[in-house]
C-alpha positions, -999 to +999 in steps of 0.1 A: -560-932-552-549-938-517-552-896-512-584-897-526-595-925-500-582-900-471-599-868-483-630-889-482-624-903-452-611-868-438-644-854-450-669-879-438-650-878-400-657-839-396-694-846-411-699-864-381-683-841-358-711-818-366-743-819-352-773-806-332-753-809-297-729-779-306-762-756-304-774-770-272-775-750-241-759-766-210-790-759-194-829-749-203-831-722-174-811-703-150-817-691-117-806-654-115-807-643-076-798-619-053-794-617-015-783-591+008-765-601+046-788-596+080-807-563+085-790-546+051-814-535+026-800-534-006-820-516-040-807-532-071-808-505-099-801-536-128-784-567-135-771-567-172-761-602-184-741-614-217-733-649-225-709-669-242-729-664-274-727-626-279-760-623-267-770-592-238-795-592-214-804-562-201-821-553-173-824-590-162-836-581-128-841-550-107-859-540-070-855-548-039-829-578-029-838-606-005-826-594+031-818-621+060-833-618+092-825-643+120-843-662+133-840-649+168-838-612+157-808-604+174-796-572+174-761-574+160-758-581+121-727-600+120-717-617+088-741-640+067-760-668+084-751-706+082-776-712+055-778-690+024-809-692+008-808-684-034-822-652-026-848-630-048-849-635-083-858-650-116-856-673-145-840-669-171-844-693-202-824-691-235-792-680-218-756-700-228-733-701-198-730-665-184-699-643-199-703-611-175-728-607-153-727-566-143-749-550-111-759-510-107-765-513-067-776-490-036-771-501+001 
């Protein structure tokens, strides 16, 4: 009887455990964007995502990538400035946390 009383019990403790909040994506939409360092133009050729679910994305963006300029147009290009924007780019909804995220690029 008493094994009986455990099964259930067993039973009735995974039922909870499933629900709705397994299939729930951490969030409704991600930012995807792209930014190049002062006075580089970069061409990206495609982004190709895939996620935690098995799930591809390809061709998730593509163009021309967001290129800093400085404020007082110097004429060196060192580094990246102080304050990184989030660069060109787009929305993505329906995507589970990001598995491999793979670029074609030109510079």
């Amino acid at each position: 009887m008493s094994r009986w009383l455990l099964a259930i019990g067993l039973l009735l403790n995974l039922a909870g455990c499933q629900s709705d909040a397994a299939n729930k994506l951490p969030y409704d939409t991600w930012y995807l964007g792209f930014l190049a360092p002062n006075y580089m133009e970069v061409w990206l050729e495609q982004a190709n995502i895939g996620d935690n679910s098995g799930r591809i994305f390809p061709n998730a963006m593509g163009g021309v990538v967001a290129m800093g300029q400085p404020a007082s147009l110097s004429a060196t290009a060192k580094g990246w400035p102080r304050r990184i924007g989030s660069g060109k780019g787009r929305t993505l909804t329906g995507l589970d946390l990001p598995y491999v995220v793979s670029l074609r690029w030109q510079s």
